[in-house]
C-alpha positions in Angstrom: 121.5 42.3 51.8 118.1 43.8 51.3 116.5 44.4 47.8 114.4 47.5 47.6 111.1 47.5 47.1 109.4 47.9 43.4 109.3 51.8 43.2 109.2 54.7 40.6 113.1 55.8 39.9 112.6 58.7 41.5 110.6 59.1 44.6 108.9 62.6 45.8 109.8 64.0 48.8 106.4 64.4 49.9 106.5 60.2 50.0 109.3 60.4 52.1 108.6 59.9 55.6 110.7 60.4 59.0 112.2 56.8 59.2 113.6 56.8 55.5 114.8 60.8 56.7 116.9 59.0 59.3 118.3 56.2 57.2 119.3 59.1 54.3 121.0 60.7 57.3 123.1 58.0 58.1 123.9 57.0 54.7 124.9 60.8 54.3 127.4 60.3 56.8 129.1 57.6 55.2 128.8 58.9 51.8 129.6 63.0 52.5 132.5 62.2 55.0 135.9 63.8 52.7 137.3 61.0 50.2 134.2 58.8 50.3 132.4 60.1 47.2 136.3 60.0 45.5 137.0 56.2 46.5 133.3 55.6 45.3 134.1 57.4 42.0 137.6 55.6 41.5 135.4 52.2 42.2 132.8 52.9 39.9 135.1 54.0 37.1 136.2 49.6 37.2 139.5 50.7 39.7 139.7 47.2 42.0 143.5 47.5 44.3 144.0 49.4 47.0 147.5 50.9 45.3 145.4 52.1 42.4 142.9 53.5 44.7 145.0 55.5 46.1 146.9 56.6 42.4 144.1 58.1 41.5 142.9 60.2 44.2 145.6 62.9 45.0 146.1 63.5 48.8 144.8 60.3 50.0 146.4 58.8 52.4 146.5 55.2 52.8 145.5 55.2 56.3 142.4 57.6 55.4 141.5 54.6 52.3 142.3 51.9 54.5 139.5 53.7 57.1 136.6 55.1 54.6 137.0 51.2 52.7 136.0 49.8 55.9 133.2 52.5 56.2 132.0 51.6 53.0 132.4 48.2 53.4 130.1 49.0 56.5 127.3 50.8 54.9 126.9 48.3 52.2 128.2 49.9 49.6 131.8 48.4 48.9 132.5 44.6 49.7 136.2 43.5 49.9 137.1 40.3 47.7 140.0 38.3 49.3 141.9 36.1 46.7 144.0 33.4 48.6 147.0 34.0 46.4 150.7 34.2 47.7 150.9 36.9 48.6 147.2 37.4 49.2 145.4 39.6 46.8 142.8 41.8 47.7 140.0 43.5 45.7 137.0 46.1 46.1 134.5 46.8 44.2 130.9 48.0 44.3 128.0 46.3 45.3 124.4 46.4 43.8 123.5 49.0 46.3 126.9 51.2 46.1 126.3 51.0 42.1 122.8 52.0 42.6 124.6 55.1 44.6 126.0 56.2 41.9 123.2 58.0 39.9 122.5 60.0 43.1 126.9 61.0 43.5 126.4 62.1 39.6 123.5 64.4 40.4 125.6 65.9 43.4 128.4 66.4 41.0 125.7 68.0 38.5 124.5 70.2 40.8 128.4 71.4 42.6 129.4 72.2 38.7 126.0 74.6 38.2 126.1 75.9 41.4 130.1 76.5 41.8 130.0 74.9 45.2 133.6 75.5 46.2 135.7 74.8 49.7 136.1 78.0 51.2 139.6 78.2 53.3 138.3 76.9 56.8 137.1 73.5 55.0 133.4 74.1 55.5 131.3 73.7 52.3 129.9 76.9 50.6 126.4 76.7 50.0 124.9 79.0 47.6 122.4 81.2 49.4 119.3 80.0 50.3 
């Protein structure tokens, strides 16, 4: 796992170059795919079991969680804590950069509640006009 470099809070664009422009992409991906920003939400409101995972976030599907956990898992943000118990018990969590996400998923959530970004019926996101 990487630490980032010493930087302001907030970076400005115009610092931005085309390599971190890909990297945001793919993290994009991972994070804007449906239930993502939900299981990261349930994890960073202290939920740890799979079960209670999926409790809280109406419609999920265990198969989806079991797939968008791995996902996470992949992109750094959620690691997977295996306690060798009978039966095993398994946890998730955050890690330091998934927690570090979380700022950013509040501002998104700031600016759907001003804006009144809804799900129109086809599943596509409205976008208020540019």
């Amino acid at each position: 796992m990487t630490t980032p470099a010493a930087s302001p809070a907030h970076t400005a664009w115009h610092d931005t170059d085309e390599a971190e422009c890909r990297h945001a992409s793919k993290l994009l991906e991972v994070v804007g795919q449906r239930w993502s920003p939900s299981i990261l939400l349930a994890l960073g409101r202290g939920v740890e079991r799979f079960g209670e995972i999926t409790a809280m976030t109406t419609g999920l599907s265990a198969r989806m969680l079991t797939l968008r956990l791995k996902q996470l898992e992949a992109a750094q943000l959620v690691e997977r804590i295996v306690i060798p118990t009978t039966p095993v018990t398994i946890r998730y969590r955050l890690t330091a950069q998934g927690q570090d996400l979380m700022d950013a998923l509040h501002s998104v959530a700031g600016y759907v509640q001003r804006w009144k970004v809804d799900e129109p019926e086809t599943g596509a996101t409205a976008l208020p006009p540019a």
